[in-house]
C-alpha positions as CSV (number, residue, x, y, z in Angstrom):
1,X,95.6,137.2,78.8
2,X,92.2,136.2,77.6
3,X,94.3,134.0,74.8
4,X,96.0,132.1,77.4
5,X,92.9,131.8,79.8
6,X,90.8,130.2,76.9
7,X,94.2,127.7,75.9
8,X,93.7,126.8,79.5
9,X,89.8,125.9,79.4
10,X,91.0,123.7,76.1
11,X,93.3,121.9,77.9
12,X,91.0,121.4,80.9
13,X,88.0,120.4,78.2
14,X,90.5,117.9,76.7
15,X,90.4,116.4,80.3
16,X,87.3,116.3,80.7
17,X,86.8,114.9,77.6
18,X,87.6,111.6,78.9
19,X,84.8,110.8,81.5
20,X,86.4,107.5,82.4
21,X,84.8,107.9,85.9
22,X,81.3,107.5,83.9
23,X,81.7,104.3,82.1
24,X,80.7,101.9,84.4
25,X,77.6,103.9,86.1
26,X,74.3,103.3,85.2
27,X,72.6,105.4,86.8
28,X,69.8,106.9,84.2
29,X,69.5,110.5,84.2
30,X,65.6,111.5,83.8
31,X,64.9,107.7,83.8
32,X,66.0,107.2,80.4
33,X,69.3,108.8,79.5
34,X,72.8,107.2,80.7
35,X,74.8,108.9,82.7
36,X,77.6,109.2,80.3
37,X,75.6,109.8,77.7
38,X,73.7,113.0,79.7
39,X,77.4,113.9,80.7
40,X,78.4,114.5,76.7
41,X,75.3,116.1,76.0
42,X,76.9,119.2,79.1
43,X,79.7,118.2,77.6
44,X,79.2,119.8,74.0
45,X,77.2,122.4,74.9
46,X,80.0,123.8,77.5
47,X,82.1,123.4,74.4
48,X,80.3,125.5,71.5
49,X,80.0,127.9,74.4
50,X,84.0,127.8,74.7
51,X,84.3,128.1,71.4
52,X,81.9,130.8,71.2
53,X,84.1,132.9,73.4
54,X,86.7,131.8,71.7
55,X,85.5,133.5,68.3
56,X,84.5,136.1,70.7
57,X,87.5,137.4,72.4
58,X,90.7,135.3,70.6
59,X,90.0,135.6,66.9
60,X,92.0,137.8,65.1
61,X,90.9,140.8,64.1
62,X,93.5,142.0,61.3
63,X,91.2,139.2,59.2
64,X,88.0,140.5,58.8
65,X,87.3,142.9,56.1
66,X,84.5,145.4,55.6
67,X,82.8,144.2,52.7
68,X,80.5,147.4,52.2
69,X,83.7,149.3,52.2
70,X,85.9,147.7,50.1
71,X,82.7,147.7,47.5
72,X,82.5,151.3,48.0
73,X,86.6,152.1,47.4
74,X,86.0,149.4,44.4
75,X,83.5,151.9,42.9
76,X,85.0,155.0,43.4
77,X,87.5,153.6,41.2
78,X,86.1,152.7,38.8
């Protein structure tokens, strides 16, 4: 569920992506940043934050590998 929820917000990020409603306004947000430009700036931060939960919740967890552990099996070996 939470794989398909977050392929979802990609899509809907994808979208958004394209702020062609933006492009002709110029209004100045804080008197000195464009619109479009202040809309990008959201923009990426709503992304790392995606991607954030992304690494949080969708990552696969058969890939990580408990270094101390192996380390410790190596020894024992040896």
């Amino acid at each position: 569920m939470g794989s398909r929820l977050l392929l979802a917000a990609l899509a809907a990020f994808a979208f958004l992506h394209q702020d062609l409603w933006l492009w002709t306004d110029g209004t100045l947000v804080f008197g000195f940043l464009p619109a479009g430009l202040a809309y990008h700036v959201g923009f990426s931060l709503a992304t790392a934050g995606l991607w954030g939960l992304a690494i949080r919740f969708a990552w696969p967890r058969d890939l990580e590998v408990d270094t101390d552990s192996a380390d410790r099996e190596r020894n024992r070996a040896n």
